[in-house]
mmCIF file of the N, C-alpha and C atoms, coordinates in Angstrom:
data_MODEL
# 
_entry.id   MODEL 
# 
loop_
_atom_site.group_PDB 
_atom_site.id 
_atom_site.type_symbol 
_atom_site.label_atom_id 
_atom_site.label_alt_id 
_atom_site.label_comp_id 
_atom_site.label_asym_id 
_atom_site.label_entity_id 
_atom_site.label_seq_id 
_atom_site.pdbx_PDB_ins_code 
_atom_site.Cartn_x 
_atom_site.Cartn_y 
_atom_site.Cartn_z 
_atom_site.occupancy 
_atom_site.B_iso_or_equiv 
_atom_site.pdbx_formal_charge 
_atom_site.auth_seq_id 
_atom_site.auth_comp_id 
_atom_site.auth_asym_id 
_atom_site.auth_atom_id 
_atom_site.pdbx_PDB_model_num 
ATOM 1   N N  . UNK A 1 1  ? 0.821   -1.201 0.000   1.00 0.00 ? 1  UNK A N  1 
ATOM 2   C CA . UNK A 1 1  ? 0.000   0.000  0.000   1.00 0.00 ? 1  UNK A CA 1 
ATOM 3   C C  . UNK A 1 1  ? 0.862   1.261  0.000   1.00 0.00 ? 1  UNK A C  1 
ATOM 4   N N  . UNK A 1 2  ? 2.444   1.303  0.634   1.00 0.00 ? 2  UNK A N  1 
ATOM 5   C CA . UNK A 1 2  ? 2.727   2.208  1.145   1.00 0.00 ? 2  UNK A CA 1 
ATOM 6   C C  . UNK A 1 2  ? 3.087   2.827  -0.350  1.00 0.00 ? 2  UNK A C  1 
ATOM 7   N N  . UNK A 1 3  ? 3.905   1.738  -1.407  1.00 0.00 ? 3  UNK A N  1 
ATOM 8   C CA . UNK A 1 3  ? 4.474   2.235  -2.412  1.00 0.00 ? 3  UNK A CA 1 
ATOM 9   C C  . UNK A 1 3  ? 3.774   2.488  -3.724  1.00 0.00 ? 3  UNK A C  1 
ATOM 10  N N  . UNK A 1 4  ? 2.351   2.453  -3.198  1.00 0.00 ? 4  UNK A N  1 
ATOM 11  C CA . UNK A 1 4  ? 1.409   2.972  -4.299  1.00 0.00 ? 4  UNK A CA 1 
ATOM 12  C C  . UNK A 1 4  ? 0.873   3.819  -3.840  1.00 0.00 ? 4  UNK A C  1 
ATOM 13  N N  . UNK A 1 5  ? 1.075   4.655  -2.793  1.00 0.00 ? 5  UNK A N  1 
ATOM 14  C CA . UNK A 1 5  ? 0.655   5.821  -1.823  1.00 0.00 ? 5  UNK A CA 1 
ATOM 15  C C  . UNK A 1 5  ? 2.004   6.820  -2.404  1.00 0.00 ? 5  UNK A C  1 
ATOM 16  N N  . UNK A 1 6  ? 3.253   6.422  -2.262  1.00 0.00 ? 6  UNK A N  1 
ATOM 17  C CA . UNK A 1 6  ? 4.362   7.077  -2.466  1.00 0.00 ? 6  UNK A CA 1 
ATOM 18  C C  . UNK A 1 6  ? 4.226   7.466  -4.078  1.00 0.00 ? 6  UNK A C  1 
ATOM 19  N N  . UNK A 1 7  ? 4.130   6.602  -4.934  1.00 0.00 ? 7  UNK A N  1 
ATOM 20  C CA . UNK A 1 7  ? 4.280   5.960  -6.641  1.00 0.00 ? 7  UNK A CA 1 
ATOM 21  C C  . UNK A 1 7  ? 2.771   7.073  -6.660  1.00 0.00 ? 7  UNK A C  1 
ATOM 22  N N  . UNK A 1 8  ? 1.993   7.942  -6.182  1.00 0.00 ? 8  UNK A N  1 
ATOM 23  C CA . UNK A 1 8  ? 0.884   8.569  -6.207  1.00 0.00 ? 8  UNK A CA 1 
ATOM 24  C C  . UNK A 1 8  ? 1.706   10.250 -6.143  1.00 0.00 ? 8  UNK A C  1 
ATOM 25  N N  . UNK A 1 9  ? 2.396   10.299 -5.415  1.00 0.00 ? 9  UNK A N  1 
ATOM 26  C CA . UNK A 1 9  ? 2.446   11.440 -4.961  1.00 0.00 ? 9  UNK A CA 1 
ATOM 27  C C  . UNK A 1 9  ? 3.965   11.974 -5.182  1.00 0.00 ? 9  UNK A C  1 
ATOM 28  N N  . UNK A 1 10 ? 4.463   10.843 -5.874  1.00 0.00 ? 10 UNK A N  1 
ATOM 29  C CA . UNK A 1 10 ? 5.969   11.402 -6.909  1.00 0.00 ? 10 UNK A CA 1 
ATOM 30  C C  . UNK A 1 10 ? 5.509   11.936 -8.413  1.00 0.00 ? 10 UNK A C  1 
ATOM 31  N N  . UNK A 1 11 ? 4.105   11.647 -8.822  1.00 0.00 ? 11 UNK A N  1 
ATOM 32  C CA . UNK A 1 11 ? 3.811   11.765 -9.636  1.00 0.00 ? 11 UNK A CA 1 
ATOM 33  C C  . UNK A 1 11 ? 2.879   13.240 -9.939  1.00 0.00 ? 11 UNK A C  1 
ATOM 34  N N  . UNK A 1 12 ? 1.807   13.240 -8.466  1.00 0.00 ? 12 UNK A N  1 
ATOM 35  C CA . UNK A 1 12 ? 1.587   14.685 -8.391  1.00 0.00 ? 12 UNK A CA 1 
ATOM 36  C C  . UNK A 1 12 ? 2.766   15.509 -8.171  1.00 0.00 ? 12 UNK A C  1 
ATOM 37  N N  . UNK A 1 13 ? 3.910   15.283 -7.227  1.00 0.00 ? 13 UNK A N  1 
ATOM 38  C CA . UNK A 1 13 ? 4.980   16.566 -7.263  1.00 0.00 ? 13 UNK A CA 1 
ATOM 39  C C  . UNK A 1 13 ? 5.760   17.052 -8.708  1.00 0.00 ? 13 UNK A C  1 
ATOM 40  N N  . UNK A 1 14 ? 5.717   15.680 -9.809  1.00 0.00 ? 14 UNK A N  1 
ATOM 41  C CA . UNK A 1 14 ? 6.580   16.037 -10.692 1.00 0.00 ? 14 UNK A CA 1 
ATOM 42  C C  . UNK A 1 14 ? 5.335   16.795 -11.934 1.00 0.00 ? 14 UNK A C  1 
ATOM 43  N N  . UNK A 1 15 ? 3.924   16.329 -11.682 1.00 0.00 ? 15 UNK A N  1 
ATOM 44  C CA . UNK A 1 15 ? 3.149   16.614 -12.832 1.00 0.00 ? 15 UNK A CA 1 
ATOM 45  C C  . UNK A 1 15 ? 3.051   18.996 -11.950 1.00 0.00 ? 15 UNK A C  1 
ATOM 46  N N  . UNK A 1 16 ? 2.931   19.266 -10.450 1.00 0.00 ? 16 UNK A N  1 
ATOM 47  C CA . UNK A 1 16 ? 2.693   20.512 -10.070 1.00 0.00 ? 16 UNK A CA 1 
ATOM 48  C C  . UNK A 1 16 ? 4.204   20.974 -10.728 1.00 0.00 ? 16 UNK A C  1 
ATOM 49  N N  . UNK A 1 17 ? 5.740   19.845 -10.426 1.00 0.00 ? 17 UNK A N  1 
ATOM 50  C CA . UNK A 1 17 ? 6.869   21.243 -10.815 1.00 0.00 ? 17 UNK A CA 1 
ATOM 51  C C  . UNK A 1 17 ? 6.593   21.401 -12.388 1.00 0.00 ? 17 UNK A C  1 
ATOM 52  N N  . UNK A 1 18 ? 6.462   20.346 -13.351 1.00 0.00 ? 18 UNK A N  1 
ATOM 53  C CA . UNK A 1 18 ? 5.847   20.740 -14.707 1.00 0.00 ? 18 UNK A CA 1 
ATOM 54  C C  . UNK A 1 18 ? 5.093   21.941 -14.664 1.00 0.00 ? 18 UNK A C  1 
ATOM 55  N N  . UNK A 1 19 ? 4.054   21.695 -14.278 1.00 0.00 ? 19 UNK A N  1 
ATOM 56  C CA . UNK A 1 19 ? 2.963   22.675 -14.344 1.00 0.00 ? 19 UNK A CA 1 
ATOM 57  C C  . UNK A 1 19 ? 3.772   24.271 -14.395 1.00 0.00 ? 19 UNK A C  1 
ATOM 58  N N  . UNK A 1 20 ? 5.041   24.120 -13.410 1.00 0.00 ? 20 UNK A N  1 
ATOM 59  C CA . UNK A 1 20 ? 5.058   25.713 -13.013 1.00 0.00 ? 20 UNK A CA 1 
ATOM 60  C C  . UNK A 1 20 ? 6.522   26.140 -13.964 1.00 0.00 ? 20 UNK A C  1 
ATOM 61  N N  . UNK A 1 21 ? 6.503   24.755 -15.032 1.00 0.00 ? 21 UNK A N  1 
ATOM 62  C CA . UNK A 1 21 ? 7.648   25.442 -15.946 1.00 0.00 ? 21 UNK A CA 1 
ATOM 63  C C  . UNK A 1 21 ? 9.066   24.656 -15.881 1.00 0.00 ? 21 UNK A C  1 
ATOM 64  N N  . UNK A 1 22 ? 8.709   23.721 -14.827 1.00 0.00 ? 22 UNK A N  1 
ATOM 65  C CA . UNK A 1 22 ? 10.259  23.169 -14.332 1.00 0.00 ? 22 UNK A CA 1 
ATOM 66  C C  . UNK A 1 22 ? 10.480  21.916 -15.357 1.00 0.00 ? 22 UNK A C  1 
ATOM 67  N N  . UNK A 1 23 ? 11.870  21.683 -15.705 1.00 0.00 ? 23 UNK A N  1 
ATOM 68  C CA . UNK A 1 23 ? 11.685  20.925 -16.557 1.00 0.00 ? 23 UNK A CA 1 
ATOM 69  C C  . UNK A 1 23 ? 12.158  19.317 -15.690 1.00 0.00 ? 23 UNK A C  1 
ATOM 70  N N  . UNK A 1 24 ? 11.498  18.342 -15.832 1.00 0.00 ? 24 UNK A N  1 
ATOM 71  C CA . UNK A 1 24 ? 11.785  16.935 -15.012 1.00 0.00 ? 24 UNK A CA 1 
ATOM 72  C C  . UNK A 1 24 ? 11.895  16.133 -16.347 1.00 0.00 ? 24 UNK A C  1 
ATOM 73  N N  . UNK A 1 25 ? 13.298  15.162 -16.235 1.00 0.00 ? 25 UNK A N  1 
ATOM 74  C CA . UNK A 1 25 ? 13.327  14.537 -17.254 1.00 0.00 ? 25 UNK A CA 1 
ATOM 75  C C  . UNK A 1 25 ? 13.113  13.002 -17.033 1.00 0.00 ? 25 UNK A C  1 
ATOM 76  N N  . UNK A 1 26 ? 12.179  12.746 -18.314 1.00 0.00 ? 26 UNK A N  1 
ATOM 77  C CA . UNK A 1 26 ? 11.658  11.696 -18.036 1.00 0.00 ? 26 UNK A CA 1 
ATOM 78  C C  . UNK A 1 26 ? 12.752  9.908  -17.562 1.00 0.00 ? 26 UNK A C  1 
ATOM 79  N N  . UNK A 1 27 ? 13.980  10.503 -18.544 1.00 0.00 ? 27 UNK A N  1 
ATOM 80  C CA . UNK A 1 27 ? 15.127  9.460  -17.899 1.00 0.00 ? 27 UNK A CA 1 
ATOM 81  C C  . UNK A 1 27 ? 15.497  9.238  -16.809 1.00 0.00 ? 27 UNK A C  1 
ATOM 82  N N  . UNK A 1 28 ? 15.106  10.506 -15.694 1.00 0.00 ? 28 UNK A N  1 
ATOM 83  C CA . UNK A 1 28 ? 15.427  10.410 -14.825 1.00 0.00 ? 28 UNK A CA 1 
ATOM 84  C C  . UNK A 1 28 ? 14.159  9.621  -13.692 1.00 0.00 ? 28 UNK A C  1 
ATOM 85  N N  . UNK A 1 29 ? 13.253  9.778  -13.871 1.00 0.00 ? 29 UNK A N  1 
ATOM 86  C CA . UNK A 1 29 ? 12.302  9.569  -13.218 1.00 0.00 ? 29 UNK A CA 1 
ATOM 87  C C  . UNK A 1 29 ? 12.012  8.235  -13.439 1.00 0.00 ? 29 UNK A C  1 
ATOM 88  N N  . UNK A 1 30 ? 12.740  7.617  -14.654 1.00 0.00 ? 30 UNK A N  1 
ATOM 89  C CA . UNK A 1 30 ? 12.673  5.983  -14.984 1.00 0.00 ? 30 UNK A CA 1 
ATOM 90  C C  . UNK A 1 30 ? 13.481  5.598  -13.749 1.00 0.00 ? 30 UNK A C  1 
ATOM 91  N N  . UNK A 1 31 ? 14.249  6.420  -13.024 1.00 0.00 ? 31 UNK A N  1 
ATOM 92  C CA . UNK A 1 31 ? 15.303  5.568  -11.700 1.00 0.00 ? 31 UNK A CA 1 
ATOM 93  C C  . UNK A 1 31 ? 14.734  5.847  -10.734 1.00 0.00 ? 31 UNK A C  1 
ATOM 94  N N  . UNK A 1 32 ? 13.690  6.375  -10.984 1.00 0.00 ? 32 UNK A N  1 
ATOM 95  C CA . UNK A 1 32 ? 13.179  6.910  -8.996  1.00 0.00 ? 32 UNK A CA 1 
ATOM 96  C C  . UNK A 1 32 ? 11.981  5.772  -8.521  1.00 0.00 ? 32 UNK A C  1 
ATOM 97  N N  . UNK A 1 33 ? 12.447  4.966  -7.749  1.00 0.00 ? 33 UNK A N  1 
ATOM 98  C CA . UNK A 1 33 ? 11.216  3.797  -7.272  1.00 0.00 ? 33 UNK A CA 1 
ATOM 99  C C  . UNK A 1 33 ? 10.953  4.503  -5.742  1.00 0.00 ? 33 UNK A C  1 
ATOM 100 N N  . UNK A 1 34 ? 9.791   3.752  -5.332  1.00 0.00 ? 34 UNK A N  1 
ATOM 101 C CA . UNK A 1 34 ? 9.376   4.590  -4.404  1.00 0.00 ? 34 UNK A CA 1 
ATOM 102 C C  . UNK A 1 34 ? 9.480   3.603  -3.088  1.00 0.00 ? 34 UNK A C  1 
ATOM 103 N N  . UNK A 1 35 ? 10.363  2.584  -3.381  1.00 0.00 ? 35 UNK A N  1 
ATOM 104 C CA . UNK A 1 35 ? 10.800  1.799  -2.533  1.00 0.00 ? 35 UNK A CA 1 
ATOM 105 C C  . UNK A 1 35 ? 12.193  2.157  -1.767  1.00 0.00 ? 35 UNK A C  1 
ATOM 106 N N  . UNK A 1 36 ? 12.539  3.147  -2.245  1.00 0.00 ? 36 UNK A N  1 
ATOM 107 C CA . UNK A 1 36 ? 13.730  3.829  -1.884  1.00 0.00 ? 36 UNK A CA 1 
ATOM 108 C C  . UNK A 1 36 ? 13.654  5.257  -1.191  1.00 0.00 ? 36 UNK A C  1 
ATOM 109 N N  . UNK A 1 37 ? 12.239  5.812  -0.306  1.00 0.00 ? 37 UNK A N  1 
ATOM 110 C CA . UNK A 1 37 ? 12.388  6.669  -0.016  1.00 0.00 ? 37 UNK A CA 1 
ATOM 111 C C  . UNK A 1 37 ? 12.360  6.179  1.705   1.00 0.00 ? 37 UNK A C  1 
ATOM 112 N N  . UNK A 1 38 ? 12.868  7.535  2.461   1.00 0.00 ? 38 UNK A N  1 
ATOM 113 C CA . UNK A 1 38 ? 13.201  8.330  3.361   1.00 0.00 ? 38 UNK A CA 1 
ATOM 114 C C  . UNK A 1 38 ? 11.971  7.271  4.593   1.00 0.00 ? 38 UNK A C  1 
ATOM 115 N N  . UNK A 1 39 ? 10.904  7.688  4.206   1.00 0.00 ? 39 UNK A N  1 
ATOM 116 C CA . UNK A 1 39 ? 9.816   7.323  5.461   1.00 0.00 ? 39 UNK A CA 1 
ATOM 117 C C  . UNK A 1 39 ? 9.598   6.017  5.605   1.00 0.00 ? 39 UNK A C  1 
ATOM 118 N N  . UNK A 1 40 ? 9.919   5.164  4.272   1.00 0.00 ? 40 UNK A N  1 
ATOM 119 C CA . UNK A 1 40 ? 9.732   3.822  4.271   1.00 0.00 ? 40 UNK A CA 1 
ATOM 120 C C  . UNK A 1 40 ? 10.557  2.737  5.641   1.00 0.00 ? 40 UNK A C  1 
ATOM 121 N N  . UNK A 1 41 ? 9.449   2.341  6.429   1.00 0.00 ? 41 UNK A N  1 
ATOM 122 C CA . UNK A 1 41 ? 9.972   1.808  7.741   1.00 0.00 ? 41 UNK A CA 1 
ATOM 123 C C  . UNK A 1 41 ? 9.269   0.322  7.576   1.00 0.00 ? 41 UNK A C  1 
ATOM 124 N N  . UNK A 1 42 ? 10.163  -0.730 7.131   1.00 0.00 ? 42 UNK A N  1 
ATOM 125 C CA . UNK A 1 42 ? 9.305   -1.979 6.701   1.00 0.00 ? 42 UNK A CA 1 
ATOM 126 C C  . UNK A 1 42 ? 9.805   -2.887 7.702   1.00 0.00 ? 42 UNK A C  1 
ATOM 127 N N  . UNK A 1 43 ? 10.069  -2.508 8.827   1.00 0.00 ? 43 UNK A N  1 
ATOM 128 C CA . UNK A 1 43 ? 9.881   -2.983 10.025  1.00 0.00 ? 43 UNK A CA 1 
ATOM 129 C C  . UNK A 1 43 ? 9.497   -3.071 11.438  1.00 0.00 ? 43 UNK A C  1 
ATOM 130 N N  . UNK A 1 44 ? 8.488   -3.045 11.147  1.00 0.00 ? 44 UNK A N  1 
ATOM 131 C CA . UNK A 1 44 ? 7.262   -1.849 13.003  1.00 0.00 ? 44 UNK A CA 1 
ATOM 132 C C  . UNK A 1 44 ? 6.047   -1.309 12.564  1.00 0.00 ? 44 UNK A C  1 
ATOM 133 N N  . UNK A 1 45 ? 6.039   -0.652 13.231  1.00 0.00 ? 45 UNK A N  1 
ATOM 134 C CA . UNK A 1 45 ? 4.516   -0.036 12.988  1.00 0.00 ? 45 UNK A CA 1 
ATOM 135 C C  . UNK A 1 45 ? 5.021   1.827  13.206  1.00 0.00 ? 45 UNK A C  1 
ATOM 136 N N  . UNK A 1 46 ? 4.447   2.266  12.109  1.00 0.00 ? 46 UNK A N  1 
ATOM 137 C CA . UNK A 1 46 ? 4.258   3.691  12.466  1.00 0.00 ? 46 UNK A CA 1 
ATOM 138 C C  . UNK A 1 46 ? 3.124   4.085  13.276  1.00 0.00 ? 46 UNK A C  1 
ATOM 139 N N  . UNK A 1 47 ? 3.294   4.766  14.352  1.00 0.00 ? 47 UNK A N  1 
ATOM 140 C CA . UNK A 1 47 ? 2.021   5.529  14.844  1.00 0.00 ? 47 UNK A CA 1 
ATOM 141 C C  . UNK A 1 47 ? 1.071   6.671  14.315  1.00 0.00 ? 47 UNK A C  1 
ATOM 142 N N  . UNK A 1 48 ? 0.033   6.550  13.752  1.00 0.00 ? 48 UNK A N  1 
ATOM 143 C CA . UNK A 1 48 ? -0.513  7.576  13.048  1.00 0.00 ? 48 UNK A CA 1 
ATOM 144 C C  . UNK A 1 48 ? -1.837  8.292  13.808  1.00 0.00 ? 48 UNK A C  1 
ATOM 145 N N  . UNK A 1 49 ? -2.014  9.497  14.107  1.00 0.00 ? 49 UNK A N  1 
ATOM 146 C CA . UNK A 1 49 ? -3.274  10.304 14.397  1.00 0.00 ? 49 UNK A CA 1 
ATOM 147 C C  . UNK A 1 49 ? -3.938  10.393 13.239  1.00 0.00 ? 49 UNK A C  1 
ATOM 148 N N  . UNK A 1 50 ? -5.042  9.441  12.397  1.00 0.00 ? 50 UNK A N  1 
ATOM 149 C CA . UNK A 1 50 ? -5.710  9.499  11.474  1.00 0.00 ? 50 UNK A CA 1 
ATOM 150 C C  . UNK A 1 50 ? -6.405  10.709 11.539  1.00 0.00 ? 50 UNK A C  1 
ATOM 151 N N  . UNK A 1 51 ? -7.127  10.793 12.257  1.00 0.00 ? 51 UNK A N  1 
ATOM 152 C CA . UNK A 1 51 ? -8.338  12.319 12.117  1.00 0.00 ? 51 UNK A CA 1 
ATOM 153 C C  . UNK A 1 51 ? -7.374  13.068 12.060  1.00 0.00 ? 51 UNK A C  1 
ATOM 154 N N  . UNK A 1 52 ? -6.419  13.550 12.843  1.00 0.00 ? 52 UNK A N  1 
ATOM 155 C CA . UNK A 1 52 ? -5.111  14.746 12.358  1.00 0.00 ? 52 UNK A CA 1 
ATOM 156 C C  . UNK A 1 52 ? -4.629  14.690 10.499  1.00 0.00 ? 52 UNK A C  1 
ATOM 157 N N  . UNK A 1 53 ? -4.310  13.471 9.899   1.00 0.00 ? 53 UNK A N  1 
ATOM 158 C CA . UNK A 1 53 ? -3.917  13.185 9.007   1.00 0.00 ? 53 UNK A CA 1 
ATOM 159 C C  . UNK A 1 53 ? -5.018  13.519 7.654   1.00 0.00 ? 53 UNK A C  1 
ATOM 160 N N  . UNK A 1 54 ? -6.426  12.814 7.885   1.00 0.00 ? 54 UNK A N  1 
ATOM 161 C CA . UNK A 1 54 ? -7.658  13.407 7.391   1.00 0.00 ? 54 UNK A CA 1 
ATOM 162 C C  . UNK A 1 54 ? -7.949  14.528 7.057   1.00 0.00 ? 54 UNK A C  1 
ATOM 163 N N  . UNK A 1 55 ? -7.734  15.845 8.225   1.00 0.00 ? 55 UNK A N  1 
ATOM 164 C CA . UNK A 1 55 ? -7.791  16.852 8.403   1.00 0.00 ? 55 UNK A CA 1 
ATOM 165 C C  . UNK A 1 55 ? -7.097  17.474 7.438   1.00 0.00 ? 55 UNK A C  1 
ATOM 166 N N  . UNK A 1 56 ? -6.212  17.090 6.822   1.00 0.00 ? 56 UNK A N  1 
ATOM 167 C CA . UNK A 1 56 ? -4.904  17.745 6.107   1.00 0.00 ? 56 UNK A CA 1 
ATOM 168 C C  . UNK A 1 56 ? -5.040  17.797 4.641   1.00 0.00 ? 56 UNK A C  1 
ATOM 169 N N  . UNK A 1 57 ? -6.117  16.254 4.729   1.00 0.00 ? 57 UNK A N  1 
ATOM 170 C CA . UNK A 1 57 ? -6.665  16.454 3.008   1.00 0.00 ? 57 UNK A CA 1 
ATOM 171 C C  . UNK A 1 57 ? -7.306  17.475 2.088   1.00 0.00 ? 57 UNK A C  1 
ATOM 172 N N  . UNK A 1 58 ? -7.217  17.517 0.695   1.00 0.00 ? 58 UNK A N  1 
ATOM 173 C CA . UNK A 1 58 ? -7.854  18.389 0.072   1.00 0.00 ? 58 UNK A CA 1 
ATOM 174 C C  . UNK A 1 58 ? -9.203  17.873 -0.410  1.00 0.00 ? 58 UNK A C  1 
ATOM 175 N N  . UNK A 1 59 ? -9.955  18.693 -1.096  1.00 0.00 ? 59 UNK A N  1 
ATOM 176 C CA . UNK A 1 59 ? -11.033 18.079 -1.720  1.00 0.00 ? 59 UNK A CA 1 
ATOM 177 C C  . UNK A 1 59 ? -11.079 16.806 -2.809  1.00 0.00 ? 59 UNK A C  1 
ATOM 178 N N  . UNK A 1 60 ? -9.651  16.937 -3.525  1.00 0.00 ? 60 UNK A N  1 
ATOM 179 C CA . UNK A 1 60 ? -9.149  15.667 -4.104  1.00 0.00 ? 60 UNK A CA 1 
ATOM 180 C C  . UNK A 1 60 ? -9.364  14.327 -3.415  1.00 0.00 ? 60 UNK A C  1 
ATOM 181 N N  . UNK A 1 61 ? -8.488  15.246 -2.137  1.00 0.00 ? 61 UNK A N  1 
ATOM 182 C CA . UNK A 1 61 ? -7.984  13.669 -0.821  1.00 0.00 ? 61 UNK A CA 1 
ATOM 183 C C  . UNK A 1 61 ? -7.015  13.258 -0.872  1.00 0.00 ? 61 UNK A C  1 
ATOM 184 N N  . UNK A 1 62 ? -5.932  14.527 -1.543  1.00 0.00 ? 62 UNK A N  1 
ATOM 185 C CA . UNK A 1 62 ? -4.238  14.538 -1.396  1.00 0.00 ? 62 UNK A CA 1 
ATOM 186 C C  . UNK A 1 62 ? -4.354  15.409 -0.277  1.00 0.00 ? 62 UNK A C  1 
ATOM 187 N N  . UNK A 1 63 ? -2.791  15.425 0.724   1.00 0.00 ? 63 UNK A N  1 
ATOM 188 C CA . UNK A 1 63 ? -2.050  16.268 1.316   1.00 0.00 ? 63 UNK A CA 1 
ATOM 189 C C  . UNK A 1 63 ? -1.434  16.772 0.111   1.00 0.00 ? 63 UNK A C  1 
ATOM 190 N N  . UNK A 1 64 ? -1.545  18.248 0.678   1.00 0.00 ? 64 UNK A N  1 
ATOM 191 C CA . UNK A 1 64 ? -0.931  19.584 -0.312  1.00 0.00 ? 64 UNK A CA 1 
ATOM 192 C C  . UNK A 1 64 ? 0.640   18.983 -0.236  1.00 0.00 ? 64 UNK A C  1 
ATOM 193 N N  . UNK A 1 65 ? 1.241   19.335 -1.602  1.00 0.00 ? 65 UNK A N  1 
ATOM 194 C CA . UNK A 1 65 ? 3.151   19.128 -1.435  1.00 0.00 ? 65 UNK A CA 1 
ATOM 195 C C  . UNK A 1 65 ? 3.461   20.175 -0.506  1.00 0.00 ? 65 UNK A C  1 
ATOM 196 N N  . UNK A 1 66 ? 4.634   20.334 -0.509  1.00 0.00 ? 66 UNK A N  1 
ATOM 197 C CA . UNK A 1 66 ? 5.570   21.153 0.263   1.00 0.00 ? 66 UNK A CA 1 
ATOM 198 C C  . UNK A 1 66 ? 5.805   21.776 -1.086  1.00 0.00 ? 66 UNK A C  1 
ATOM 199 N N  . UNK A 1 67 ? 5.949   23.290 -0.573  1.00 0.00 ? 67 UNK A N  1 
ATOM 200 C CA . UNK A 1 67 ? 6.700   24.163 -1.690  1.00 0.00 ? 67 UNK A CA 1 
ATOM 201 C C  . UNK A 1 67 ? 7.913   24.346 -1.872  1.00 0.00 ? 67 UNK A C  1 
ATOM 202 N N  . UNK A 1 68 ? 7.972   24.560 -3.264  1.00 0.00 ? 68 UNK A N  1 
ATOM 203 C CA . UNK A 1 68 ? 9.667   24.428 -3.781  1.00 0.00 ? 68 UNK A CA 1 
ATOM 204 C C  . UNK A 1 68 ? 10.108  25.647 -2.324  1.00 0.00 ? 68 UNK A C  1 
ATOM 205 N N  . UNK A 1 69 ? 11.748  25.267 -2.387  1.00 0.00 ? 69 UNK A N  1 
ATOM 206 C CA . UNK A 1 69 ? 12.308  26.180 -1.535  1.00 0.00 ? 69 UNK A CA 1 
ATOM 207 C C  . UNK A 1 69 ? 12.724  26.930 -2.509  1.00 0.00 ? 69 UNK A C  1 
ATOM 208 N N  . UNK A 1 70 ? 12.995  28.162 -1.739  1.00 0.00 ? 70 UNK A N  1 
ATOM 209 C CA . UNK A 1 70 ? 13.296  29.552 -2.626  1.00 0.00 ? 70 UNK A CA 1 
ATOM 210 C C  . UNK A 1 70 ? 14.977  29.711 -2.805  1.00 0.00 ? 70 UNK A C  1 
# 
């Protein structure tokens, strides 16, 4: 679930930096699996405040990205 949650939302960040002009190349994005990120903890349990997490959604039912840094 986690890496079709992740494989969701590498795809909205790269389709919003498009959007705003940035150029993402598609060769590169052939190497990015989403089995290789940062939060991925495939041993335990994460603790989650769902209604906190809920709360955060949009009308879509994404969490907003983080904005480019300046």
């Amino acid at each position: 679930m986690f890496h079709t949650w992740m494989t969701e939302y590498i795809g909205l960040a790269v389709a919003a930096r498009r959007a705003q002009g940035l150029y993402v190349a598609d060769e590169v994005l052939a190497h990015i699996s989403p089995a290789h990120s940062e939060p991925v903890h495939l041993f335990g349990s994460i603790p989650i405040d769902i209604d906190r997490e809920l709360a955060k959604l949009d009308p879509a039912g994404y969490r907003p990205l983080r904005p480019l840094p300046s």
